[in-house]
C-alpha positions in Angstrom: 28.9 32.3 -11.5 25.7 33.1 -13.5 22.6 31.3 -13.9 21.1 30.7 -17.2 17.3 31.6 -17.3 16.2 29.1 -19.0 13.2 27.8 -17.4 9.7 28.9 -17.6 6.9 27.7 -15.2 3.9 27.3 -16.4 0.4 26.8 -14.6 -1.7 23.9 -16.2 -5.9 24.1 -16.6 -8.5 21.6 -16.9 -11.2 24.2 -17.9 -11.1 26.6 -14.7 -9.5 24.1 -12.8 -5.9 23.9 -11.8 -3.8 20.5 -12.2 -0.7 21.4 -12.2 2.0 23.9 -11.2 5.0 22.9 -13.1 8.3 24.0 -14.8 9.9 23.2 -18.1 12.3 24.5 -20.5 10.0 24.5 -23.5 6.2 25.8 -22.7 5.2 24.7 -26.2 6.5 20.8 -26.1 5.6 20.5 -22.4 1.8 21.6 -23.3 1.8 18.7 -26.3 3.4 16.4 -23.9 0.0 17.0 -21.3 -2.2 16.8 -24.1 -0.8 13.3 -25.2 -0.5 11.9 -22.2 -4.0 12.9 -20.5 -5.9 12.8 -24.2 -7.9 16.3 -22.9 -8.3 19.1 -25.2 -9.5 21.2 -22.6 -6.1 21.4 -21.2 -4.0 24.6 -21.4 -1.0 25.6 -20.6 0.1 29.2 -19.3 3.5 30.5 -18.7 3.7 32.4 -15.9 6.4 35.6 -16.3 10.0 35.5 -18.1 12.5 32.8 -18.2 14.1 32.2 -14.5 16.7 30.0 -13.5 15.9 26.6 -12.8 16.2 26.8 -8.9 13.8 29.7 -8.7 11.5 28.0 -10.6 11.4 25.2 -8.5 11.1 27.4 -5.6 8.3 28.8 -6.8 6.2 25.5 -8.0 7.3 24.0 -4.4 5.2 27.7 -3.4 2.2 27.8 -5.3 2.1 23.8 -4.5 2.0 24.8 -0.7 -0.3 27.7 -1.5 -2.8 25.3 -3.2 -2.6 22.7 -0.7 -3.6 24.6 1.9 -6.4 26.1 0.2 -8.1 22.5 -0.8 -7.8 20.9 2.7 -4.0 19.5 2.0 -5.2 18.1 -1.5 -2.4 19.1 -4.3 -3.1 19.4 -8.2 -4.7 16.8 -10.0 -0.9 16.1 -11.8 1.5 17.2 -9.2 3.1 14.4 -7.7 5.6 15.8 -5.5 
């Protein structure tokens, strides 16, 4: 069985800040989505490598979640509600 790579992740900015580790099959459509729904132009979105398969890119958002979380006293990303 193969798995599609289909899915980019992406991190998500506030200026310098981080807000969001996510993952999404279209980068560009995600990043409108953010702006629309948080009205912030300083927002930006960066893809982070090649397209993966969806499970490893939930494997690593679950990661750099963790990662984050224990480097702001157990506080996740501004947006990152799991």
């Amino acid at each position: 069985m193969s798995r599609e790579r289909d899915t980019y992740r992406y991190v998500l900015r506030n200026g310098r800040d981080i807000v969001q580790y996510g993952v999404t099959d279209n980068p560009e459509a995600r990043e409108q989505e953010h702006q629309r729904k948080h009205n912030n132009a300083d927002l930006s979105l960066t893809v982070e490598g090649p397209a993966v398969a969806r499970e490893s890119a939930l494997a690593w958002e679950r990661v750099r979640i963790e990662q984050f979380c224990r480097a702001h006293d157990g506080k996740k990303p501004r947006y990152n509600k799991v």
